[in-house]
C-alpha positions as CSV (number, residue, x, y, z in Angstrom):
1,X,10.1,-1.7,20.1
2,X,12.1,-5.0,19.8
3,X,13.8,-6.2,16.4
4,X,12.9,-9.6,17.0
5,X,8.9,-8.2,17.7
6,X,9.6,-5.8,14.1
7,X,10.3,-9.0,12.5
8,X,7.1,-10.7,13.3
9,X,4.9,-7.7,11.6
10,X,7.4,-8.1,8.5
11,X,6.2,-11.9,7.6
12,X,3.1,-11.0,8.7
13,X,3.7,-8.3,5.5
14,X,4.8,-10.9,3.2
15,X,2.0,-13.2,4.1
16,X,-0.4,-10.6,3.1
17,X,1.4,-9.5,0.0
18,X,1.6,-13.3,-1.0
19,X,-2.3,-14.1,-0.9
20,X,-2.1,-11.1,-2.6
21,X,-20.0,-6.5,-24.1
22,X,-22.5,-3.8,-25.3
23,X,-26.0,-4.6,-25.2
24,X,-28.6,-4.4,-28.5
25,X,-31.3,-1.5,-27.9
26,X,-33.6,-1.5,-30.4
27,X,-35.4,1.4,-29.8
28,X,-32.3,3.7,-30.2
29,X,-28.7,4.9,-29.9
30,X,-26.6,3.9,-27.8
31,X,-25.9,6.6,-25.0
32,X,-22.6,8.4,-25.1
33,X,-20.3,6.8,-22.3
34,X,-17.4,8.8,-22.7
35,X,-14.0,7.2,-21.3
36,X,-13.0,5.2,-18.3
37,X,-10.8,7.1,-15.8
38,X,-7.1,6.8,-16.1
39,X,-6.0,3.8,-13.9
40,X,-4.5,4.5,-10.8
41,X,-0.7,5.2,-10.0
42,X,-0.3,3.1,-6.7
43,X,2.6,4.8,-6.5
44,X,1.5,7.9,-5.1
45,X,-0.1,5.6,-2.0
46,X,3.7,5.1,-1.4
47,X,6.3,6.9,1.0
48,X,9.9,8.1,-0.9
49,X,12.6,6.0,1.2
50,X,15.3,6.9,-1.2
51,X,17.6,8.2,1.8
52,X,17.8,4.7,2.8
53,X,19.6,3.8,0.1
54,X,22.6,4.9,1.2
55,X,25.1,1.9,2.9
56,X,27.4,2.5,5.6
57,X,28.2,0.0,7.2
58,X,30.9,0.6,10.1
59,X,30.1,0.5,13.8
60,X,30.0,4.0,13.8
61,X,27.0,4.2,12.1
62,X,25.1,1.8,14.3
63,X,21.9,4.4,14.8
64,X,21.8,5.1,11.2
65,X,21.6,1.0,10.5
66,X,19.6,0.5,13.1
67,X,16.7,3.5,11.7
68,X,17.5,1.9,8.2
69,X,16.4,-1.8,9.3
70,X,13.1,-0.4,11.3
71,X,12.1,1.6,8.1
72,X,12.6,-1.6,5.5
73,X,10.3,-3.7,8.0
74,X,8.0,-1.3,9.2
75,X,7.6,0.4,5.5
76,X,6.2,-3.4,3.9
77,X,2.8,-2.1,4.7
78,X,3.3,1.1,3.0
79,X,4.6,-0.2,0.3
80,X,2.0,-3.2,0.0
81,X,0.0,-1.5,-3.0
82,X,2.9,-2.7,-5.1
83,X,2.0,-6.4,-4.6
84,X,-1.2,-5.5,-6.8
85,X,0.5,-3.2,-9.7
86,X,0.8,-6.1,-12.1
87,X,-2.8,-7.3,-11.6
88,X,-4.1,-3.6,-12.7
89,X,-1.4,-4.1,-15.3
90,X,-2.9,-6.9,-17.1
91,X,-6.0,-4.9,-17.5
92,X,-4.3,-2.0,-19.5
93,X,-4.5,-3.8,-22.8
94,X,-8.2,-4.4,-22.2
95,X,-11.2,-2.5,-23.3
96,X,-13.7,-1.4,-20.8
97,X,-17.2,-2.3,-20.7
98,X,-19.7,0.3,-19.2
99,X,-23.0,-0.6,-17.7
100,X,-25.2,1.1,-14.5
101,X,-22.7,3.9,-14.0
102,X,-19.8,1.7,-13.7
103,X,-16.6,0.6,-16.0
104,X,-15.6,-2.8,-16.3
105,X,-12.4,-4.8,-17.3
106,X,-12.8,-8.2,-17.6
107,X,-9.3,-10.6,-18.0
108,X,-7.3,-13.3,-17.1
109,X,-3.7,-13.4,-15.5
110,X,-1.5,-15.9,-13.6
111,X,-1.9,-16.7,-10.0
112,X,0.2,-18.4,-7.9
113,X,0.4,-20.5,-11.0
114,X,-3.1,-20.9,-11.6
115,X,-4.9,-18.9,-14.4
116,X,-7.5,-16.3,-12.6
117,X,-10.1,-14.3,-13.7
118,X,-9.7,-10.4,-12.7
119,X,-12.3,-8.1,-12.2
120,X,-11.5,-4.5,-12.5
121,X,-14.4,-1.9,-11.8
122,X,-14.5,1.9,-11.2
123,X,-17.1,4.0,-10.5
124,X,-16.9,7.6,-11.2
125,X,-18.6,9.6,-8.1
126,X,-19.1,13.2,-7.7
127,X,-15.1,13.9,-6.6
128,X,-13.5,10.6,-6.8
129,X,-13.3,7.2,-8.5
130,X,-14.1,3.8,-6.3
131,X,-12.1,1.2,-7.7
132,X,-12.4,-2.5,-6.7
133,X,-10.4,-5.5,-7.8
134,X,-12.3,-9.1,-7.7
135,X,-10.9,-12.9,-8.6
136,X,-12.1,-15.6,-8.9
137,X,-9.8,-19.3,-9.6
138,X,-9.8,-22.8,-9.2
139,X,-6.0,-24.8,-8.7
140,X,-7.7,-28.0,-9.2
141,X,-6.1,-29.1,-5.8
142,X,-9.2,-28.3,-3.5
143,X,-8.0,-24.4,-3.6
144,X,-11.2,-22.9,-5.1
145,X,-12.0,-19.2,-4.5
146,X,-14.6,-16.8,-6.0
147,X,-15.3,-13.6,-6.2
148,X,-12.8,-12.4,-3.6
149,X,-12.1,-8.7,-3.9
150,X,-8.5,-8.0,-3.3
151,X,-8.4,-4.5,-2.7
152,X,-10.9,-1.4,-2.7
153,X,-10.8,2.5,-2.3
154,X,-12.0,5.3,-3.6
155,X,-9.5,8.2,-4.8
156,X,-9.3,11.5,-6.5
157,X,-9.4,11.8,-10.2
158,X,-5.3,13.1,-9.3
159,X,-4.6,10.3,-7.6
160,X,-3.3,13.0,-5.0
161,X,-6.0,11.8,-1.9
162,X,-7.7,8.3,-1.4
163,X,-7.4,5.3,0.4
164,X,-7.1,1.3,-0.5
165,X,-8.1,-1.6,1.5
166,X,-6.5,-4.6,1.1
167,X,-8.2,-7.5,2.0
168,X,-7.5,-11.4,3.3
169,X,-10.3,-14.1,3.5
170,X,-11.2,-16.0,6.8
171,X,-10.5,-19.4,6.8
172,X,-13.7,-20.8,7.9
173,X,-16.5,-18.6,6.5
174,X,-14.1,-17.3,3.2
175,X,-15.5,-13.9,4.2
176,X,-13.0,-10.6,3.2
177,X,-11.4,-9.3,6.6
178,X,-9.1,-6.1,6.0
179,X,-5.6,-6.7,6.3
180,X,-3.9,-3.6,5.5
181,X,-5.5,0.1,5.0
182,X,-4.0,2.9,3.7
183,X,-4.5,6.7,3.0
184,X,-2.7,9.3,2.0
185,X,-3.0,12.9,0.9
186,X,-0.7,14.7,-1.5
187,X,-0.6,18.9,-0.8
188,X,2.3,19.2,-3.1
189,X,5.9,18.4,-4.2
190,X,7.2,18.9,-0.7
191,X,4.7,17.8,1.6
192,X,3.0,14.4,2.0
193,X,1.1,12.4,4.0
194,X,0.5,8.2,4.5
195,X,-1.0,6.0,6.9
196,X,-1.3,2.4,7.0
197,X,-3.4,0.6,9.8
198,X,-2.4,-3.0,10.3
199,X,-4.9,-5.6,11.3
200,X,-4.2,-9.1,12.5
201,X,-7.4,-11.2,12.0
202,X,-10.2,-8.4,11.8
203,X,-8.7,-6.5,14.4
204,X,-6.7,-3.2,14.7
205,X,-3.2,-4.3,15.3
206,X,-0.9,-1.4,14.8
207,X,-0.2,2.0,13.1
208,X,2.5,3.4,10.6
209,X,2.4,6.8,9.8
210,X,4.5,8.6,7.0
211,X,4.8,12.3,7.1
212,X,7.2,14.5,4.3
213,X,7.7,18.1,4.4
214,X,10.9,18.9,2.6
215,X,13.9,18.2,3.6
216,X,12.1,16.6,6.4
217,X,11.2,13.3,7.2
218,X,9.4,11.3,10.0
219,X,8.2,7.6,10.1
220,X,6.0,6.7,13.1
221,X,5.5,3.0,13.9
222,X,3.0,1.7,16.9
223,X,2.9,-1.7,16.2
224,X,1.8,-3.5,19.4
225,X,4.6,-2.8,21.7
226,X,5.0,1.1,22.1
227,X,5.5,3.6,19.1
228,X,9.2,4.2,17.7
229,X,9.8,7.6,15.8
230,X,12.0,7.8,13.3
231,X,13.0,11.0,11.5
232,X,15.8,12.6,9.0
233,X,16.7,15.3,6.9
234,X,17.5,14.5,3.4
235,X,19.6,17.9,3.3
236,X,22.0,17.6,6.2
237,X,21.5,13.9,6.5
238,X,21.2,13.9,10.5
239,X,18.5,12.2,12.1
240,X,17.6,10.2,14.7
241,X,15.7,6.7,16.3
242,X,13.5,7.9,19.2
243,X,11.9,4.7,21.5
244,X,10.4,6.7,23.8
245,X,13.2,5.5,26.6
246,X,16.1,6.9,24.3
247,X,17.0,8.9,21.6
248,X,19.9,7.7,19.2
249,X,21.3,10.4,16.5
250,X,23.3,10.4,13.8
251,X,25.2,13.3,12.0
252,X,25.9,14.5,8.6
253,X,28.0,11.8,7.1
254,X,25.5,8.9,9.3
255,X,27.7,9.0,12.0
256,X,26.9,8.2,15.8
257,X,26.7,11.7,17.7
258,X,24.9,13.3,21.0
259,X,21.5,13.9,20.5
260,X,21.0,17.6,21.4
């Protein structure tokens, strides 16, 4: 896979990212509700890239930079839950409303500098939760949208299995498109599971897939112009960039070495 073709996907990332009362019954009590679910921890939708964080920077470590550039581009549409944290955020200090098997937060929050009104619902099925988020807003500048829903899934009352879509509206019809779609499963502290499908316009465009089994790690990326592998271990630190041409390692202290 090219940089320059890596680079497209990542703005096509930070486009996406960028868009991103009780009634009176008469006859009797009120029925006992309970309380709404816990809100969900994006967090666990997202890979741990930690090992990245590390910053050599001479020559010799060319495959390591190389892996570590891939990863921060292709990994955007892993980690595009995060764009949405603060909206479920705002609704934390908000009091739920329950009606026809559903909870409801109703609130307002800033919007590309525009008060919007937020829409929080989650319905509590059999084994899971379905949340959706919906907005509605008007710039005063010919910008008026309503009821768009930004994101849906459905996820376990753990939060350790689910899936989010992450949705962009057309143009011409203002219909909801997915843009980005993402699941994952948690088995444990060691081992994990994501996968993000990319689409450009409606259509499938590309696949990220995120697998940890400790110490190991693998990132695979098919994003349109042949899949890229990239994988490391988090104890010994070797890994290595595999385009399906070549394979380029790196050794214990991120070095350049043979592949074996």
């Amino acid at each position: 896979m090219k940089l320059s073709e890596l680079k497209k996907i990542f703005l096509l990332g930070i486009l996406i990212i960028s868009l991103a009362g009780c009634g009176d019954n008469s006859t009797g009590p009120e029925p006992e509700v309970g309380t709404p679910p816990a809100f969900p921890e994006l967090e666990k939708s997202q890979p741990d890239l930690s090992y990245f964080e590390k910053n050599p920077t001479s020559s010799e470590n060319s495959n390591f930079l190389q892996a570590k550039t891939l990863v921060s581009q292709g990994s955007s549409f892993l980690f595009i839950s995060s764009a949405y944290d603060g909206f479920i955020g705002a609704a934390r200090d908000e009091d739920a409303s329950f009606e026809g098997g559903v909870w409801y937060w109703n609130y307002s929050t800033q919007y590309q500098g525009t008060e919007a009104e937020m829409t929080l619902t989650a319905g509590e099925l059999d084994d899971a939760i379905e949340w959706t988020l919906t907005t509605s807003f008007d710039n005063s500048q010919g910008n008026r949208i309503k009821d768009y829903r930004l994101f849906e899934g459905t996820i376990t009352p753990d939060g350790n299995s689910g899936n989010w879509m992450f949705n962009v509206r057309t143009t011409e019809s203002q219909e909801e498109i997915p843009a980005v779609i993402t699941s994952w499963q948690i088995t444990d502290e060691t081992q994990k599971t994501i996968t993000a499908e990319v689409y450009f316009e409606g259509e499938l465009f590309g696949i990220i897939n995120f697998e940890k089994d400790l110490p190991e790690y693998t990132m695979t990326a098919d994003l349109g112009s042949g899949e890229v592998i990239i994988f490391w271990n988090a104890e010994t630190n070797a890994g290595f960039i595999d385009g399906g041409a070549q394979r380029n390692c790196w050794g214990v202290n991120f070095e350049n070495v043979p592949c074996s």
